[in-house]
C-alpha beads as a LAMMPS data file, in Angstrom:
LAMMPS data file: protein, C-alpha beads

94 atoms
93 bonds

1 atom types
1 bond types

-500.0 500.0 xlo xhi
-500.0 500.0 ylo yhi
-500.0 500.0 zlo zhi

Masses

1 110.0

Atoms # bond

1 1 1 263.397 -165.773 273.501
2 1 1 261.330 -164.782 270.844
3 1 1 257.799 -167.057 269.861
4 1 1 256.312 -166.974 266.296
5 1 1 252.617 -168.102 265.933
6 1 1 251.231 -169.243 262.425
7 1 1 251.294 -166.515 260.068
8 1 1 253.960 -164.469 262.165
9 1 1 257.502 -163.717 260.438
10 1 1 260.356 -162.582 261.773
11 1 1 262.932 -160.606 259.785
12 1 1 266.760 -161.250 261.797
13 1 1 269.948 -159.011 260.988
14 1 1 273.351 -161.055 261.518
15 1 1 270.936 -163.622 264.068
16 1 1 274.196 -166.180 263.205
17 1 1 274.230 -168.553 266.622
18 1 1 270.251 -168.108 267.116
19 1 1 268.276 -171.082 267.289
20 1 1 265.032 -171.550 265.879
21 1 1 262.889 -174.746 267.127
22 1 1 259.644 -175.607 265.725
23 1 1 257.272 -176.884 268.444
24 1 1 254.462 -177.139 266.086
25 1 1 253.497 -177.055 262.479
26 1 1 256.262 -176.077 259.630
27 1 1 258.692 -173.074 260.394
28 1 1 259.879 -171.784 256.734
29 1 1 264.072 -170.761 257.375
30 1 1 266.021 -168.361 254.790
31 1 1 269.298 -167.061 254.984
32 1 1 270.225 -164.401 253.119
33 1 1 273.509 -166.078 250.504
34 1 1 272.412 -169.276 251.397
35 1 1 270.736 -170.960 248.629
36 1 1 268.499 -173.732 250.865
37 1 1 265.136 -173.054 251.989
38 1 1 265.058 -174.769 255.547
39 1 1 261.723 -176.356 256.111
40 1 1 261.465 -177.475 259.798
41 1 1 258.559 -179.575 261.444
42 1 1 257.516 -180.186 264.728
43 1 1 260.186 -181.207 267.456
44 1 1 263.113 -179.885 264.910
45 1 1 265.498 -177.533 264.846
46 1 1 268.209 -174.934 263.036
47 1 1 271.342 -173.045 264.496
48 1 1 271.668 -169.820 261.955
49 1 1 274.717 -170.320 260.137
50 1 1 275.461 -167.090 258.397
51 1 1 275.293 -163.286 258.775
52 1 1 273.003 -160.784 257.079
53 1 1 269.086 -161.034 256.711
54 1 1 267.099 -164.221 257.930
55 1 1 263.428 -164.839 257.045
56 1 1 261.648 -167.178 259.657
57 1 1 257.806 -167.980 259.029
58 1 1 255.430 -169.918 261.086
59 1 1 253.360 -171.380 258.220
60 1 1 250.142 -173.293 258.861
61 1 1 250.124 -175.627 261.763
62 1 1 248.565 -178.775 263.106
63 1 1 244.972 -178.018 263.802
64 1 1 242.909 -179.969 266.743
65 1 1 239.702 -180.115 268.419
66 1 1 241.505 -178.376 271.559
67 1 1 243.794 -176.010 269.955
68 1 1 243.634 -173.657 266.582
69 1 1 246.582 -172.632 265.243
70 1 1 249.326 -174.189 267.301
71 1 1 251.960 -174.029 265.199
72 1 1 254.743 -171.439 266.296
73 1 1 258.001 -171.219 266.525
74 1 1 260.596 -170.306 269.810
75 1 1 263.766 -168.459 268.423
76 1 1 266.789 -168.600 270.946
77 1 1 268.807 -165.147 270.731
78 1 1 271.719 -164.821 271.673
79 1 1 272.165 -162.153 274.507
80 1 1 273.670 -159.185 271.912
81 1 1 270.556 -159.557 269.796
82 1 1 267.744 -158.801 272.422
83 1 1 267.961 -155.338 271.092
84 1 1 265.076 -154.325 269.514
85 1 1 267.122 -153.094 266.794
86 1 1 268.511 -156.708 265.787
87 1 1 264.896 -157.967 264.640
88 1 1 261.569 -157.545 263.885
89 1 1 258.477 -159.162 263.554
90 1 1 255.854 -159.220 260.917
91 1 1 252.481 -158.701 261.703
92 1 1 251.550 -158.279 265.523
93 1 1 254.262 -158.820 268.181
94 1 1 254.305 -162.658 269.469

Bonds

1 1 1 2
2 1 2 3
3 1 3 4
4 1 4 5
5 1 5 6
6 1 6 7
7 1 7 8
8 1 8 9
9 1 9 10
10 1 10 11
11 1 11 12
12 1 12 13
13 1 13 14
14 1 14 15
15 1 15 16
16 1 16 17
17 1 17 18
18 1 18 19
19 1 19 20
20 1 20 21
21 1 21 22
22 1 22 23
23 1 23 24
24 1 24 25
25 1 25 26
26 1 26 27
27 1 27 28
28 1 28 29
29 1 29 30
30 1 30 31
31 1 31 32
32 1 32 33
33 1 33 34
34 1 34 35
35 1 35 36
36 1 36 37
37 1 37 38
38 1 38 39
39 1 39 40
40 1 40 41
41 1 41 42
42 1 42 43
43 1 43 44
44 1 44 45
45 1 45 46
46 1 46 47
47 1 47 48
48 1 48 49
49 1 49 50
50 1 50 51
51 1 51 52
52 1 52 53
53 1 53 54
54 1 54 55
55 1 55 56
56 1 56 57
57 1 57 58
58 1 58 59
59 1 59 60
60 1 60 61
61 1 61 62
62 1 62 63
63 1 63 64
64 1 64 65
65 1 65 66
66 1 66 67
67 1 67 68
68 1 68 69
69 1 69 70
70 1 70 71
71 1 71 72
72 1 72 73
73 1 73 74
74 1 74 75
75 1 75 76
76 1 76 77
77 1 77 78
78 1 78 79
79 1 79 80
80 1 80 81
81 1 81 82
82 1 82 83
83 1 83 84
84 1 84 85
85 1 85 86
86 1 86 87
87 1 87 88
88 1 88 89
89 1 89 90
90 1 90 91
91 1 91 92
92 1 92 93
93 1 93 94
């Protein structure tokens, strides 16, 4: 499992079968041949449906008296794809 905070990305090779869920905030989804752009808010969630290159971004989240910045992201990997080879992040490591 893999977390994105807000203004994390996370670049995924052939991630098809990962899960991304958006606990907070809007998670920005795009698949490389796929022409969508999948948007996702809080409590929602996308399988990846193709191989090749996916770009996930934790975009700005809700903001609260109690919390800043608590919109993220928790991407479920399948077990071939913990291999720090199969991603990486942008920016510091979640």
């Amino acid at each position: 499992m893999k977390r994105l905070r807000v203004g994390q990305s996370l670049k995924l090779r052939d991630g098809t079968g990962c899960t991304v869920m958006c606990c907070a905030g809007t998670i920005w989804i795009t698949q490389e041949g796929d022409p969508r752009d999948i948007f996702l808010a809080a409590g929602e969630r996308f399988t990846l449906d193709r191989p090749g290159l996916a770009l996930i971004s934790a975009e700005e989240g809700a903001r609260n008296e109690w919390m800043d910045d608590v919109g993220f992201a928790v991407i479920t990997l399948p077990a071939i794809l913990t291999r720090s080879d199969s991603f990486s992040t942008g920016g510091r490591e979640p």
